[in-house]
MIBA-752268 format. One record per residue (C-alpha): residue in three letters; y negated, x, z. Coordinates in steps of 0.1 Angstrom, whole numbers, plus 2048, in hexadecimal, padded with zeros to 3 digits. Each point is the difference from the previous one (the first is absolute). Layout:
N
ALAYXZ ...
! end
This chain:
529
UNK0C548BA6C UNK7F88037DC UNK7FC81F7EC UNK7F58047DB UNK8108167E4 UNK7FB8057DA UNK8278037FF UNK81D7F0813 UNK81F80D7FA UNK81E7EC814 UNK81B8127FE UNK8068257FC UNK81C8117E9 UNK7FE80F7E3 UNK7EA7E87F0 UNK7E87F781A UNK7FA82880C UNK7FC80B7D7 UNK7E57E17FA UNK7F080F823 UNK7FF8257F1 UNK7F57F17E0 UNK7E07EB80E UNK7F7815818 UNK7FC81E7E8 UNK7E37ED7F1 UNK7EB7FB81D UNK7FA7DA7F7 UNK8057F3823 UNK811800823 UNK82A7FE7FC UNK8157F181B UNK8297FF800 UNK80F7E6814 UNK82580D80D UNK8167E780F UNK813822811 UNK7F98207FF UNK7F78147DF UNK8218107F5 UNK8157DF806 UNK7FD7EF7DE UNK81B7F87EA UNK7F281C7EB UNK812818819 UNK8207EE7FB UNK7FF8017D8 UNK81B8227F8 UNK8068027DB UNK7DF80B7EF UNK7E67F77EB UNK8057F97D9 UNK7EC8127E7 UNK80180C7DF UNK800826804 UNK8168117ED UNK7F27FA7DA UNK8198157F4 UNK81C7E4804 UNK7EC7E680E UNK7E37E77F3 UNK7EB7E0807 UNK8137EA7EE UNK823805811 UNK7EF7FB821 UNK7F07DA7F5 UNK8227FD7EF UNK811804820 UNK7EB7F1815 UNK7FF7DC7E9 UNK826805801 UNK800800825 UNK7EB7E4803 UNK8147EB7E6 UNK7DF7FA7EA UNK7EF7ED81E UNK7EC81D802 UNK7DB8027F6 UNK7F88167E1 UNK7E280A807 UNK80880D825 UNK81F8147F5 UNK7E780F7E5 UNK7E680A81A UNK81480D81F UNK8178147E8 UNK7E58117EC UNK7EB802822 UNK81F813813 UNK7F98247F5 UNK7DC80180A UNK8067EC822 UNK81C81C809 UNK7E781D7F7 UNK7EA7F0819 UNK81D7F881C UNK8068247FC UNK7DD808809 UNK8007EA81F UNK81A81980C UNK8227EE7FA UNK81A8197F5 UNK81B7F77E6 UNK81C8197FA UNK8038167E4 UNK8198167ED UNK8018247FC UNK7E97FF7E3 UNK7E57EA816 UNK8047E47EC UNK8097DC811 UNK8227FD80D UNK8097DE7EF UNK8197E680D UNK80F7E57EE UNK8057DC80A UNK80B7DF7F6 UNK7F47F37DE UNK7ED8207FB UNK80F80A7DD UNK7EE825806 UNK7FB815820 UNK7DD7FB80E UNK8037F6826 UNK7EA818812 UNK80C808827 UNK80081381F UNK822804808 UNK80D7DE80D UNK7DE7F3812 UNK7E78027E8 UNK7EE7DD811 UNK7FE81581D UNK7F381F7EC UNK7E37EA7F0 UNK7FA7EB81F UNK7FB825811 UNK7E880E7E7 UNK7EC7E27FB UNK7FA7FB826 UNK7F4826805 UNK7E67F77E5 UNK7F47E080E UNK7FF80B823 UNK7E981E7F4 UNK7EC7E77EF UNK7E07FB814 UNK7F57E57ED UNK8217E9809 UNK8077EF81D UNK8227F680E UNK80F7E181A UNK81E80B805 UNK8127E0815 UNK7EC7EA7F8 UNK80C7DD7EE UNK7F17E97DE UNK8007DD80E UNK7EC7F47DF UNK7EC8057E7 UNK7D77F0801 UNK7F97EC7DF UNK7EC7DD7FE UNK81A7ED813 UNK7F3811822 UNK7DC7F87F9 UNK80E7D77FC UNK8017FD7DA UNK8217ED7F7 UNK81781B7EB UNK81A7F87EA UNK81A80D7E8 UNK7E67EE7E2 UNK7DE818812 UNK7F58147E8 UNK7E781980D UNK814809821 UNK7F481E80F UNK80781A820 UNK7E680A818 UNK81C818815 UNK81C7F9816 UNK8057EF825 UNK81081F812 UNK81680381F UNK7F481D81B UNK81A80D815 UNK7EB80E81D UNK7EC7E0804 UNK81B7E37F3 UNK7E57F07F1 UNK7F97FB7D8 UNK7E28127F4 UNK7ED7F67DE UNK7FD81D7E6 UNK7E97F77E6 UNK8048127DD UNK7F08027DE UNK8228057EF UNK8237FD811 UNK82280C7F7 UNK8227F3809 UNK81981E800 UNK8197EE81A UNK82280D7F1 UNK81E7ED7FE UNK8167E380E UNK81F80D807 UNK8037F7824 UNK8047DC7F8 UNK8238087F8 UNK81880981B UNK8078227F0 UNK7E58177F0 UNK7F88237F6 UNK7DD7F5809 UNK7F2807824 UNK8007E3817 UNK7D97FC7F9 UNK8077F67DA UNK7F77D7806 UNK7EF7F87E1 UNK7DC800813 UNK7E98027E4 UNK8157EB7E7 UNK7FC7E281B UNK7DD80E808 UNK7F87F67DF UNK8157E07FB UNK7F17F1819 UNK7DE8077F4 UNK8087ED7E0 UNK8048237ED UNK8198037E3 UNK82580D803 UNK8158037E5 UNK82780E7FD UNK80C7FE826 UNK8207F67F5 UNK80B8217F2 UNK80B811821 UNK80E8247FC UNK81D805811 UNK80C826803 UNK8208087F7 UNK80781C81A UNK7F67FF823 UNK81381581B UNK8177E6811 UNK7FE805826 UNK8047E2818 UNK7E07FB80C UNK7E98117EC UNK7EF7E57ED UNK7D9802804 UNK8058157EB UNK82180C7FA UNK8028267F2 UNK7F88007DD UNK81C8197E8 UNK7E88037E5 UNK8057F47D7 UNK7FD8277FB UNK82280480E UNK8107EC7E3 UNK7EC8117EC UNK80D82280C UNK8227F07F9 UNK80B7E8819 UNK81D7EA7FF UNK7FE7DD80A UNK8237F880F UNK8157E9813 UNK80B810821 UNK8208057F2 UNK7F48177E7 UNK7FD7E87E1 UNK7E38017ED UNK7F47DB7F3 UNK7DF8097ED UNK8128017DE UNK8067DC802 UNK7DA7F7802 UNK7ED8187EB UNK8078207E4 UNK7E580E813 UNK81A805820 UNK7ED802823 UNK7E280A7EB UNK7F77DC7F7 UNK7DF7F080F UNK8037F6820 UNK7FF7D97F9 UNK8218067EE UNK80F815819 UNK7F97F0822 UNK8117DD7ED UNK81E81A7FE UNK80080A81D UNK7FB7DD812 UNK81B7F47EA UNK81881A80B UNK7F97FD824 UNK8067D8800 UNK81F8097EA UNK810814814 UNK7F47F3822 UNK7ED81E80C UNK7DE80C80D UNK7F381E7EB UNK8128127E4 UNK7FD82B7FE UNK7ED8177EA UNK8138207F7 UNK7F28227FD UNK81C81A80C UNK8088097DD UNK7DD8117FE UNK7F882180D UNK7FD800822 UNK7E081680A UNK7EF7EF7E2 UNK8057E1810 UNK7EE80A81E UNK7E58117EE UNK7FB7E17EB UNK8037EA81A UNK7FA811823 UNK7F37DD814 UNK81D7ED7F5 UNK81A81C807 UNK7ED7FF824 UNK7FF7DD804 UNK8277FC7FB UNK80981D813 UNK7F37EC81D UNK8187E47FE UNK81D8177FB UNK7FF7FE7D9 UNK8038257ED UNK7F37F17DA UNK80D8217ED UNK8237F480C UNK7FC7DB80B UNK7F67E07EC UNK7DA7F280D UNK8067DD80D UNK7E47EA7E8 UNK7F77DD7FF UNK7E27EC7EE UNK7E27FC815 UNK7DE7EE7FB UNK7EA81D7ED UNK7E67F87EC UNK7E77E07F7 UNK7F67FF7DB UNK7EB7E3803 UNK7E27FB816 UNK7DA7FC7FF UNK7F87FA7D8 UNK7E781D7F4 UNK7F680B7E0 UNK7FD8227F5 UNK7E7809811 UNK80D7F4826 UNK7EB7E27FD UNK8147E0812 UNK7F37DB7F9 UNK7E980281C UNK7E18157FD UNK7F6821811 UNK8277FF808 UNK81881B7F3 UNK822800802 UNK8108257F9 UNK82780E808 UNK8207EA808 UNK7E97DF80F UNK7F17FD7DC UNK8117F37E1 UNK7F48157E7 UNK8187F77E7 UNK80C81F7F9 UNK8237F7812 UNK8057E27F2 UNK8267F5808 UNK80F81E80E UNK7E8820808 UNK80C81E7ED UNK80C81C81C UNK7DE818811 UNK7EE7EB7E9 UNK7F07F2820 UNK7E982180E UNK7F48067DF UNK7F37D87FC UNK7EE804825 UNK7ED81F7F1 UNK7F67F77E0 UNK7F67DA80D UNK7EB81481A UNK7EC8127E4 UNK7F97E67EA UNK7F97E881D UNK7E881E80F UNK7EE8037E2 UNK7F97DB7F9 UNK7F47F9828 UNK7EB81A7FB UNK7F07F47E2 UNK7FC7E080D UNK7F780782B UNK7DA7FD7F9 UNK8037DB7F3 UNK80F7F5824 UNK7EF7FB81E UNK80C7FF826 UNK8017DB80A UNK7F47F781F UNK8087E1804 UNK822806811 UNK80B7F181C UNK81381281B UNK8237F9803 UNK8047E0819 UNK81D7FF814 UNK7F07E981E UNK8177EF80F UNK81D8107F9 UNK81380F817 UNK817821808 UNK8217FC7EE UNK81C80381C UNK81E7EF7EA UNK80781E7EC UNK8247FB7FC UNK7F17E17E7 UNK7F98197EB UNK81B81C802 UNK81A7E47F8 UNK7EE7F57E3 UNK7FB8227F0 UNK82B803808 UNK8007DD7EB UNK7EA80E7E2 UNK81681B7FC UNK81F7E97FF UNK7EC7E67E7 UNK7F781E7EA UNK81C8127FE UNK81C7E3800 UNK7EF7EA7E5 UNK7E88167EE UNK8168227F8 UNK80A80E7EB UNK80D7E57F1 UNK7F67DC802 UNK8077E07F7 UNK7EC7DE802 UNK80E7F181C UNK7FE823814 UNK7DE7FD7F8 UNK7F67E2808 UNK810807824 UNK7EA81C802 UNK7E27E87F8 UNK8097E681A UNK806817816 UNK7DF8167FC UNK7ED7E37FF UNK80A7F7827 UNK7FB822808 UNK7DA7FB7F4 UNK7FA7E1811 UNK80880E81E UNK7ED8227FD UNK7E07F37F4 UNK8017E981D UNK80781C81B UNK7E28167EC UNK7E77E6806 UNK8087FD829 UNK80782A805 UNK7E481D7FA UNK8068107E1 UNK81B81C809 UNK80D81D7E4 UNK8277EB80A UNK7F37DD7F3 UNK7EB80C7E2 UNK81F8157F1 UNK8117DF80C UNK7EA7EB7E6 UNK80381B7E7 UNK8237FF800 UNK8057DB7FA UNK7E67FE7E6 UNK80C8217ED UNK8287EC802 UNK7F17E27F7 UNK7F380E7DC UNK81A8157FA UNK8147DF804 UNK7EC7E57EF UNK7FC81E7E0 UNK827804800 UNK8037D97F9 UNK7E87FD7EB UNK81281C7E9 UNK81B7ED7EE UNK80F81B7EF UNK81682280D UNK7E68197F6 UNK7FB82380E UNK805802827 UNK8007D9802 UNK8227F87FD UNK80E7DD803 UNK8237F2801 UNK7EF7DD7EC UNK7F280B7E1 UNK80B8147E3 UNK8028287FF UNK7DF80B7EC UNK80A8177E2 UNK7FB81A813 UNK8167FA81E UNK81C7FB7EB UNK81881D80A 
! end
């Protein structure tokens, strides 16, 4: 079956349902979402802090947000992105606000800021302690009443269509690659479908569930990053894996594990040992307010130190009902596993969080192949750089969404529908019945990931990892060439390719530098703690 759209969106968070409401509003063409679950499951949902934004002029300013931000990043960041999406914020959360997503407010009306790590000022805009959930909620009412949008829910990426389907050799050296749409998995039929588009955007999300334990949901496998790898696109910075600091530590919760959000520091969390010492002095002045880089290392360190699984985050010395009004999710969330956190420590570990690398745009969305876009946590925008600044995230996806609405729609009547596509051939494959092939090797790139390529590395972890990754391909490229194409085996491929470049970027970096942190080179400056 093939079906023909102006847009294709693949993947639907923030970023891929604010470029729908953008294009669509301008009557330009026909817009399609492709949804690998349903609607509300995107990481978006999971995200609790906020969004940063400059808000409060009184005490607050432009500058101190780029400040912070190339702090964060330790000068790996981009300039020029950090210039746009921080002068871009304010405008981009007058128009979330119209879409119907609620932040909270004081008394007075005005925004009720948080403050997080590395943010010198308070500018984190929030609903309570989901605000992922908040947007994800708004931004879905909007699309769905959007007649001019429609959705696939369950349905599944295989590839995207450039040249190389049409049998021109394309390599890394091509230079005038382009995308005719995307190979698509249907649910109902099992069979991949051809969707044909005159501009296509990859909004995929994150990679977090190639590590054994992630905030992300279980469907973060790096998709459109490997998508676009394999398509000879450029990816830039996959070494710089966030790790957060702080997630709920419950055995068995792990895809994801319950995130206790940066906020709670913020509000004046302790990080301590479970026998009440705090260790943060010994790291940073900035205490348990530090960027994450530096306090996940802490916390790693601590736990290998002192031979334990998770360390404890302390808020009983605040008041107790502004607690739960601050935090009414997490207060739930422990209660469930017997853990009252106005009189009990949280239980927190480091997990897998966030990917500042990805699919290499510009500033306008544009990746290096044409009529592709690359908006939200699959893209690297540059605006991360070594170490994303905290709800620094939500606010990218949005603005990269404008400014890659505005230039597709400048440019949609230069690109034609091609053709010339082929249907997706699977002939003489055959009904894969050996799934265990492929649970055990998601189990083993889990292990790979998160044994050799933490938090911290060193070169000979890595180049276990690589050895080991590289068998792991072999043998799944030659099982996806004898089975039909299944939603299992393609987030199979997706996995190894996304561990694959996080691993080949981390030993190519021969230097500690943001979150890339390696036992075999020298601290950079600013490491040294």
């Amino acid at each position: 079956m093939t079906y023909k759209y102006d847009f294709l969106i693949i993947g639907a968070g923030v970023a891929g349902m604010s470029y729908a409401l953008k294009v669509a509003r301008a009557k330009k063409g026909r817009v399609c979402m492709i949804c690998k679950t349903s609607l509300d499951e995107a990481n978006t949902s999971f995200a609790q802090g906020g969004v940063a934004s400059v808000t409060n002029l009184a005490v607050d300013n432009f500058e101190k947000h780029i400040r912070d931000t190339m702090i964060a990043g330790d000068y790996v960041s981009d300039p020029a992105a950090v210039e746009q999406v921080v002068k871009m914020a304010p405008e981009q959360i007058r128009e979330l606000v119209s879409w119907g997503v609620n932040f909270d407010r004081d008394s007075n009306g005005e925004f009720d800021l948080h403050r997080e790590g590395g943010h010198s000022e308070f500018r984190i805009l929030h609903h309570a302690d989901d605000t992922g959930a908040e947007i994800q909620r708004g931004l879905m009412e909007a699309v769905r009443a959007c007649p001019d949008i429609d959705i696939r829910e369950n349905h599944f990426a295989v590839e995207i269509i450039t040249q190389h389907h049409l049998g021109v050799e394309v390599t890394r050296r091509t230079p005038d690659i382009e995308c005719y749409g995307a190979y698509v998995l249907n649910p109902d039929t099992e069979k991949v479908d051809t969707y044909l588009s005159r501009v296509t955007v990859m909004c995929t999300g994150g990679v977090g569930a190639v590590y054994q334990t992630t905030s992300n949901p279980i469907i973060a496998t790096g998709d459109g990053i490997a998508m676009v790898y394999r398509a000879k696109g450029t990816v830039a910075d996959m070494e710089f894996v966030q790790f957060h600091p702080t997630v709920l530590h419950h055995v068995g919760e792990t895809h994801p594990a319950f995130l206790i959000t940066e906020a709670m520091r913020g509000y004046g969390g302790i990080l301590r040992l479970p026998n009440g010492e705090s260790f943060m002095e010994k790291y940073d002045e900035r205490l348990s307010l530090a960027p994450r880089d530096i306090v996940a290392r802490a916390i790693d360190k601590e736990m290998k130190k002192h031979g334990i699984d998770h360390v404890c985050l302390d808020v009983t010395h605040k008041d107790a009902a502004e607690t739960r009004h601050h935090f009414p999710n997490i207060y739930h969330k422990c209660q469930q596993i017997g853990i009252d956190i106005t009189t009990d420590y949280i239980p927190v570990r480091p997990a897998a969080h966030y990917m500042c690398g990805g699919i290499k745009v510009d500033l306008n969305g544009c990746s290096s192949i044409n009529r592709l876009y690359a908006i939200g946590e699959c893209s690297c925008t540059g605006l991360h750089g070594g170490n994303r600044l905290a709800s620094n995230s939500l606010i990218e996806a949005v603005v990269y969404a404008e400014t890659a609405s505005r230039h597709s729609l400048a440019h949609i009547d230069n690109y034609e529908f091609n053709d010339k596509v082929p249907e997706w051939n699977d002939e003489g494959t055959m009904t894969n019945e050996e799934k265990v092939l492929i649970t055990q090797s998601v189990k083993e790139v889990g292990e790979i990931m998160s044994n050799y390529v933490g938090i911290v590395r060193s070169d000979l972890r890595l180049k276990r990892a690589w050895d080991r990754l590289d068998l792991l391909y072999e043998e799944t490229e030659a099982l996806f060439k004898r089975v039909k194409a299944s939603k299992d085996i393609c987030e199979l491929r997706n996995m190894i390719n996304t561990g694959y470049l996080i691993t080949r970027w981390a030993i190519e970096r021969k230097e500690c530098r943001g979150l890339h942190f390696t036992t075999d080179y020298p601290l950079h400056a600013y490491d040294k703690k």
